[in-house]
MARFIBA-641594 format. One record per residue (C-alpha): residue in one letter; z, y, x. Coordinates in steps of 0.1 Angstrom, whole numbers, plus 5000, padded with zeros to 4 digits. Example, Ala and Ser with C-alpha at 12.3 -4.5 7.8 and 13.67 -1.06 7.14 Angstrom:
<recs>
a507849555123;s507149895137;
</recs>
This chain:
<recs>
x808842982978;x807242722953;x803342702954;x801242522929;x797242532937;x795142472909;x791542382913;x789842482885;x786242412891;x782742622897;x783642952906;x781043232905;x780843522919;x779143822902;x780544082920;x778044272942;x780544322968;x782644002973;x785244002998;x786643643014;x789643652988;x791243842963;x794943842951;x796544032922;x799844002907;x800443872869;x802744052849;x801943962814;x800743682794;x799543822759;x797543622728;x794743792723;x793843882686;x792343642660;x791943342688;x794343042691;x794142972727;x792543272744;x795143522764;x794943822782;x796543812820;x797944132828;x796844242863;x796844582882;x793544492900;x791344462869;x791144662835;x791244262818;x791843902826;x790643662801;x792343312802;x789643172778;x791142772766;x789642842728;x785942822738;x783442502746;x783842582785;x786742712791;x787442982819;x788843272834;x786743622832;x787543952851;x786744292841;x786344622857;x785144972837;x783844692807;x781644512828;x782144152841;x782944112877;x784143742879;x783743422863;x785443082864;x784842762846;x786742532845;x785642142843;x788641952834;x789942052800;x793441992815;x792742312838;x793442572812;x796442432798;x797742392830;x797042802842;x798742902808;x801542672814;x801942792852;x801743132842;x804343132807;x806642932827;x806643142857;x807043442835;x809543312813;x811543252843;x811443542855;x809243472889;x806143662903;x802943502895;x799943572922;x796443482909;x794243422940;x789843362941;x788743242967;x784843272975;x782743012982;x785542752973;x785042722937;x789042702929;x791742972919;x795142922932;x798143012915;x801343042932;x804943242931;x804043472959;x806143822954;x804144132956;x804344192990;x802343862994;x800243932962;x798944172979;
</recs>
């Protein structure tokens, strides 16, 4: 199965319990409303994914019941355009998307892990 790692810089963690890892599944890529480059990533482990390339410092945020759970920045500008471009492509073809955070590591990886491996 193809694999693609992309280190996207400072990851923190403000989850107050945060486990080694944490995988969810992608399964939609959608603009959000009234911003050029900001997208929502669909996930079943969190209410909203944020995929933020519009802003000064751009990043990933995760929601659970409104309230901000994770953050990632993202130093190179090149890092958001390459998540987005992982993420459409892989959808457009068709293939599972896995978003993974790793703790402690400051990187995200993305990968085209199927669900049983997303999980």
């Amino acid at each position: 199965m193809k694999k693609v790692i992309v280190l996207v810089g400072l990851f923190t963690s403000l989850a107050a319990s945060a486990g080694t890892f944490q995988k969810t599944a992608v399964t939609e890529l959608v603009p959000i409303q009234n911003m050029y480059a900001a997208f929502e990533l669909v996930t079943p482990k969190y209410d909203q994914v944020v995929l933020d390339c519009q802003s000064f410092v751009n990043g990933l945020s995760f929601y659970k019941n409104k309230l901000k759970v994770h953050e990632v920045k993202m130093v190179n500008y090149s890092d958001c355009g390459d998540v987005y471009d992982f993420i459409n492509q892989s959808l457009t073809d068709k293939e599972p998307v896995c978003l993974q955070l790793e703790d402690g590591k400051n990187a995200v990886s993305l990968s085209n892990d199927g669900p049983t491996d997303c999980q």
